[in-house]
N, C-alpha and C positions, 0 to 999 in steps of 0.2 A: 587720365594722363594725356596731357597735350602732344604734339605733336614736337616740341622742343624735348619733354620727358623723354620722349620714345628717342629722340634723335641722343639725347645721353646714355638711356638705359644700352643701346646698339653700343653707343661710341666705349665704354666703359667693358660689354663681354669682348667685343672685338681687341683691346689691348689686353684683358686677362687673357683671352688664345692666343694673342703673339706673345703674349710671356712667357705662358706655358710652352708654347710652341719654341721657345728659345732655349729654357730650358735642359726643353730635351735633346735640343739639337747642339745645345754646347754641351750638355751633361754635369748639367750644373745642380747641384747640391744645397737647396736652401730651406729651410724645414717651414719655415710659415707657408711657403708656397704648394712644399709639399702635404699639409692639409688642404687647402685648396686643392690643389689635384685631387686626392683623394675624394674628397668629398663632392668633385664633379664628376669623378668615375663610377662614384657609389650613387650618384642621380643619376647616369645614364644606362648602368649597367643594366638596369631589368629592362629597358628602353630596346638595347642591341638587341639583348635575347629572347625577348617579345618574336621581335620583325625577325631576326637570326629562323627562329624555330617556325614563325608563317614563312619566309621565303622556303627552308627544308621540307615542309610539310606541304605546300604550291607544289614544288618540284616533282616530291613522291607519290602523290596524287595525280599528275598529268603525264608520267613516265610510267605508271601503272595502269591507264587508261591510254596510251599509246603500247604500251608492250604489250596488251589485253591477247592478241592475237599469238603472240611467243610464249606468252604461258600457258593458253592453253595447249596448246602443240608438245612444250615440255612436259606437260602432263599428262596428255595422250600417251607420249613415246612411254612414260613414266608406268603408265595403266600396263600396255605393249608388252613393256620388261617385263611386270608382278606377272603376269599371266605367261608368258614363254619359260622364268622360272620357275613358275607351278607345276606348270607342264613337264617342265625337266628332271623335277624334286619325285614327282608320281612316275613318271619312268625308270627314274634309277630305283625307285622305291620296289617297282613289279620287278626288274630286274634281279633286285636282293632277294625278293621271297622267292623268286624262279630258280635262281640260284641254290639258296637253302635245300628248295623243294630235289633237284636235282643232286644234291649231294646227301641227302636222306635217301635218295633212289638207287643212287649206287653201291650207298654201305648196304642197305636193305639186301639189294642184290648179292651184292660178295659173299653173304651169311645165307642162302635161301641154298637148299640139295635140287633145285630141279633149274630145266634152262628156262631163260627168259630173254624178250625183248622189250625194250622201251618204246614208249610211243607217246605222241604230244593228241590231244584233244583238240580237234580243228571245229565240234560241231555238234550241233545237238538235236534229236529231234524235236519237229514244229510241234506235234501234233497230242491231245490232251488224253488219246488214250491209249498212249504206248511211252515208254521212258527207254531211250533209247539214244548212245553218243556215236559220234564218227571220228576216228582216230587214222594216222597219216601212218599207217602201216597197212599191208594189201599181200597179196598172195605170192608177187616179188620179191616182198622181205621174210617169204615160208607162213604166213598166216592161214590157216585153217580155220572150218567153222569150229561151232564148239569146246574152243580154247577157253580157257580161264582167263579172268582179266583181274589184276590185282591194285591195289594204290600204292601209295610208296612206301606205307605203314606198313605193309600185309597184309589189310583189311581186302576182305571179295568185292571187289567190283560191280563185274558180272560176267555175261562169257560173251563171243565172237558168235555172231546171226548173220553176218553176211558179208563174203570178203569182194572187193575188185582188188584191180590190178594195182593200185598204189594206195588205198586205202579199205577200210572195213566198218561196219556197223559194228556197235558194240549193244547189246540187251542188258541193261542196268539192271543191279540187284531189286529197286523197288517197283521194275516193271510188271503189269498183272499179273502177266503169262510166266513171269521168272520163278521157278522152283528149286529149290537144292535141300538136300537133306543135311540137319542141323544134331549136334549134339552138343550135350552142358559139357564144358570142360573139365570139371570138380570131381577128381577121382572119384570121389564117393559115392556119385551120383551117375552120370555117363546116362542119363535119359534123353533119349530119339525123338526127332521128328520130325516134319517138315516146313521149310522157312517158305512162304510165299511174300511177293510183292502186294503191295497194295496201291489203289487209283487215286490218283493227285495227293500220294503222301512218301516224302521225298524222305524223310526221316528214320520211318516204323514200320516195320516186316511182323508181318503174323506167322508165330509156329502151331504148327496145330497138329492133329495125329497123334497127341503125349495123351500115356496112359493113363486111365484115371487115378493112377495109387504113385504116378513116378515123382521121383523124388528132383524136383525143381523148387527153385528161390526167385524172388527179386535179387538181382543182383548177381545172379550166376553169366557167364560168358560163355554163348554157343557159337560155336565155330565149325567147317565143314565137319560130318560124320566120317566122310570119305569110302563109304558102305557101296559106292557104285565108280565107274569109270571117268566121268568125267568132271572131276575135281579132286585134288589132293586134299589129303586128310588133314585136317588142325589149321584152317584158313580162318581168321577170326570176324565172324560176321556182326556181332553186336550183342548187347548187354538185356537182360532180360530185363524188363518195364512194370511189366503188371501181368498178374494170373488171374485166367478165369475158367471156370467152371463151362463145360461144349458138351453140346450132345445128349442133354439132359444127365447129364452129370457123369456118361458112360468116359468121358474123355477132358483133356484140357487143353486150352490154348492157353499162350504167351507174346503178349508184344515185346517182338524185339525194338530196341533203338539201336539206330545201325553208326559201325563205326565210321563209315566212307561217307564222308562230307559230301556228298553228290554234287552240289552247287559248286564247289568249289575244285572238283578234279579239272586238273590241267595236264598233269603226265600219269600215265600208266605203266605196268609192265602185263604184258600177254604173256601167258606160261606156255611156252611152246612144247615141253616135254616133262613126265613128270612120273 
């Protein structure tokens, strides 16, 4: 195409835009024209929103790479939150079982014939051959050695090894040194013996001392005998496990499993009178 061509092909879209252009500005109503329109709109259209969606897509790219620094920051603060509400969900959470624990302690109490004091677990001992807790009761609040110490269940504890002035040692039931005399609960049976602790086993108390002919089960529940002074009678220490044959057969033992979650005491009561 010459250069005359070109100067027609111009001259000829330039009057179709001012027509259209008029048109619209008079509001003018003429159906041939309106295909033409149409059909210049319907060639431009993919044209606008080509470029439409590159200039959108420019913009959100470099306003992304400019705000790089604000997001991350929002995201931080974002991280910040999950974590201080974790934190808050696990507090109110100890809170609730501290709670429960404490209101099982009280009914416990109201229903028990002897006196008692509550007390919170501040502390354990370090050391791998002795089981042994520290509790925020002392000789101010009438704590004596040799007291019973119970859970909130009624299950034995253990008893009071050493009092100060605002707090006390306590001797856990599955400490070596810890003994108490044990008997089956099951009318029928009512066989004696004695419960020892055992080393690095927080669980399992051995009774032993049981006659070779007494009449014990798996599954029987021994609890204090109360045959001496310093434990009340029918304190529930744990469920019998397994029987074996002791002493060349003159005797038997029983692993007990014990009912006091050890790991897990937080409150006690100390029997002060009984």
């Amino acid at each position: 195409m010459g250069n005359k061509g070109r100067i027609i092909f111009v001259s000829i879209l330039v009057v179709l835009l001012l027509i259209v252009g008029a048109l619209y500005f008079f509001n003018m109503n003429i159906p041939y024209f309106q295909y033409i329109e149409r059909g210049i709109y319907n060639s431009l259209s993919p044209v606008v929103e080509f470029f439409s969606d590159l200039y959108y897509s420019t913009i959100s790219y470099w306003q992304g790479i400019f705000n790089v620094d604000e997001v991350m920051e929002k995201n931080k603060r974002l991280k910040q939150q999950i974590v201080t509400l974790k934190l808050e969900n696990l507090r109110l959470e100890s809170y609730k079982r501290e709670n429960t624990r404490l209101r099982d302690l009280l009914s416990f109490k109201n229903h028990i014939p002897f006196e008692t004091l509550g007390a919170t677990v501040i502390g354990f001992s370090p050391s791998l051959w002795e089981n042994k807790a520290i509790i925020n009761r002392g000789s101010n609040d009438g704590i004596r050695k040799k007291m019973p110490v119970i859970s909130y269940n009624g299950s034995l504890v253990g008893r009071v090894a050493y009092v100060g002035s605002s707090s006390s040692q306590i001797s856990l039931i599955h400490d070596p040194e810890f003994t108490v005399g044990g008997i089956v609960q099951r009318s029928e049976s009512r066989t004696i013996g004695m419960v020892n602790g055992q080393l690095n086993n927080e669980q399992v108390n051995i009774m032993d001392k049981i006659s070779w002919d007494a009449d014990i089960q798996t599954g029987d529940i021994i609890v204090t005998s109360g045959f001496s002074n310093n434990y009340p009678k029918g304190l529930p220490i744990g469920e019998v496990e397994e029987i074996n044959s002791d002493n060349y057969g003159l005797s038997q033992s029983a692993k007990i499993k014990l009912f006091s979650s050890l790991k897990t005491i937080e409150e006690v009561l100390v029997i002060k009178d009984f």
